[in-house]
C-alpha positions in Angstrom: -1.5 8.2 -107.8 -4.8 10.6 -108.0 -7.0 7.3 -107.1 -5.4 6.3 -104.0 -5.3 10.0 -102.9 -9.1 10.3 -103.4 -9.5 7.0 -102.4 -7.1 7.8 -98.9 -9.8 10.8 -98.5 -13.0 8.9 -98.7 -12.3 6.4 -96.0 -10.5 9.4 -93.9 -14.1 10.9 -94.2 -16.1 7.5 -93.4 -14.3 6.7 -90.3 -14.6 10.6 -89.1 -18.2 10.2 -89.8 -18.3 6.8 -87.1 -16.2 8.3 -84.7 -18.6 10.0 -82.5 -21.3 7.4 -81.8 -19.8 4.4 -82.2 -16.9 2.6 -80.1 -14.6 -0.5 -82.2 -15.2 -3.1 -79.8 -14.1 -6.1 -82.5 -12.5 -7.1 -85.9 -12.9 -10.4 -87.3 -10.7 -10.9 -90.7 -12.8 -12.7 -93.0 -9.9 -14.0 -95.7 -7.0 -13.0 -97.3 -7.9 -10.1 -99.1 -7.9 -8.0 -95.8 -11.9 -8.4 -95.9 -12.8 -7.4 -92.2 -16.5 -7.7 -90.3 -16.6 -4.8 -88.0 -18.3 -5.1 -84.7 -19.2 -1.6 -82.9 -21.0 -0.5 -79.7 -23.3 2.1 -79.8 -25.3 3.9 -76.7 -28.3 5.1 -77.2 -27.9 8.8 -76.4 -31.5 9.5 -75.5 -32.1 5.9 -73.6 -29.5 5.4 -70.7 -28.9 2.0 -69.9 -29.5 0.5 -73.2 -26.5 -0.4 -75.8 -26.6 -1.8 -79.3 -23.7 -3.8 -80.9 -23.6 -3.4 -84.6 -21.7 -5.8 -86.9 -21.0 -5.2 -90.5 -18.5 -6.0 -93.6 -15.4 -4.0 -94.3 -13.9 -4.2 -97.5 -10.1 -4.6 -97.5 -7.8 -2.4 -100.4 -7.4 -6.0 -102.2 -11.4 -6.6 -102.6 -11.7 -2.9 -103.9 -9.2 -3.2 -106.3 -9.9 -6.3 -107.8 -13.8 -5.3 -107.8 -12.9 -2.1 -109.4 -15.9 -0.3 -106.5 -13.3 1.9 -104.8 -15.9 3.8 -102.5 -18.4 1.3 -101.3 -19.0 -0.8 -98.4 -21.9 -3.9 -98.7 -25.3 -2.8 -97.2 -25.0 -6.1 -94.7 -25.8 -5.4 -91.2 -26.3 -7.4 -88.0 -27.6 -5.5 -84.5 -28.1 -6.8 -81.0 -29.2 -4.5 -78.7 -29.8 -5.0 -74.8 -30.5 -3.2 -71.4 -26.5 -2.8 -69.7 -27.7 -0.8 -66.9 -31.0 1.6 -65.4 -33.0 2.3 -67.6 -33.8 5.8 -68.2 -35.9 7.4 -71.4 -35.6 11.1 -72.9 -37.3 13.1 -75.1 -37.5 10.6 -77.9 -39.8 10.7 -81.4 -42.6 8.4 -80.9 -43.8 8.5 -84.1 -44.2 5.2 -86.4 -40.9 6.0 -88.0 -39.4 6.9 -84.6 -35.8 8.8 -85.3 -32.1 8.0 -86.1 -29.8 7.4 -83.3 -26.8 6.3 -85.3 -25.4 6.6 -88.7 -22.2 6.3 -91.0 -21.1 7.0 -94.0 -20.6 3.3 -96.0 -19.7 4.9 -99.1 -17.7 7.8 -100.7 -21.1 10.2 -100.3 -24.5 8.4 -100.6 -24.9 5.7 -98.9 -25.2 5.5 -94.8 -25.2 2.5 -92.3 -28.1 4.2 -90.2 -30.0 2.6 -86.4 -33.2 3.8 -85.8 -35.1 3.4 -82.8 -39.0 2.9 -83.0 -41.1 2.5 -78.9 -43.7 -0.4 -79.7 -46.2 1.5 -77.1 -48.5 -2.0 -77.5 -45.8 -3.9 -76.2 -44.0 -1.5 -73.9 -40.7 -1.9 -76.0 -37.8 -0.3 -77.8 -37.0 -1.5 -81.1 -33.8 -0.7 -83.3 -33.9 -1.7 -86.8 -30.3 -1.6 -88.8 -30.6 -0.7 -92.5 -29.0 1.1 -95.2 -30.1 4.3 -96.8 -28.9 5.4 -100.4 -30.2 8.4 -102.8 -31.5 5.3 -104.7 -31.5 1.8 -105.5 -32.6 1.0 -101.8 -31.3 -2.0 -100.1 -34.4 -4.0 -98.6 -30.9 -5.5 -95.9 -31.6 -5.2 -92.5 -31.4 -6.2 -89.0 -34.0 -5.4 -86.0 -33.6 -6.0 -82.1 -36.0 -5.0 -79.4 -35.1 -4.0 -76.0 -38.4 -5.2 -73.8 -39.5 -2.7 -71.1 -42.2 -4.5 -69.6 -41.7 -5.0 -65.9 -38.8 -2.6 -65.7 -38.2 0.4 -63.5 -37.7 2.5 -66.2 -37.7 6.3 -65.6 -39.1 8.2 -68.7 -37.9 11.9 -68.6 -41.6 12.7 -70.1 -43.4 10.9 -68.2 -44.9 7.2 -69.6 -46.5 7.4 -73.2 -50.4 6.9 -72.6 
């Protein structure tokens, strides 16, 4: 009885930390064990106009039983991002590592489903790379997309990087 009460609060406390970025727009059951691949859309909230769809594996209660990993998610992730409407560019990092725009907890505390975005100023375009990030043990998983501004009216809230 303790384990499903701790295991009850873990996923109350994943899908709390999703909520806020992230809308369900699909859920593809995978087999009979109540295996699921989520599929979430995600707006940028420092680039209006562009928005990223995020698929990834959610275990069922079967899987993590018979597994015996209660409070983990696979690090699998699959990202598609594309311009849905004006395009128009905030105050965003444009360092080499760029900065987070989503994340979610895919286990009980460590590990997180993150999206960063990186600006390609070369190319004149927005990339948003889908990995997970654990205390350890790294997962080399990931998924990129890039979101081409070249030939766009795109209004940057800065002013064009030079």
């Amino acid at each position: 009885m303790r384990r499903s009460a701790l295991f009850l609060s873990a996923t109350a406390a994943c899908l709390c930390a999703s909520g806020a970025l992230a809308d369900q727009v699909g859920k593809v059951g995978v087999d009979w064990l109540g295996n699921d691949i989520m599929v979430e859309s995600i707006k940028d909230p420092k680039v209006e106009g562009v928005t990223c769809h995020v698929a990834y594996f959610d275990r069922g209660l079967i899987d993590r039983v018979q597994k015996g990993n209660w409070f983990e998610d696979p690090s699998d992730s699959a990202i598609s991002c594309h311009q849905t409407g004006p395009i128009s560019i905030g105050d965003i990092d444009l360092s080499k590592s760029g900065e987070e725009v989503f994340k979610q907890g895919i286990s009980l505390i460590w590990k997180k489903q993150v999206v960063n975005r990186i600006y390609d100023k070369a190319n004149d375009t927005l990339i948003y790379l889908s990995h997970s990030r654990q205390v350890q043990d790294g997962s080399a998983k990931m998924a990129i997309s890039s979101v081409p501004l070249y030939g766009q009216s795109v209004n940057w809230a800065k002013g064009k990087p030079n």
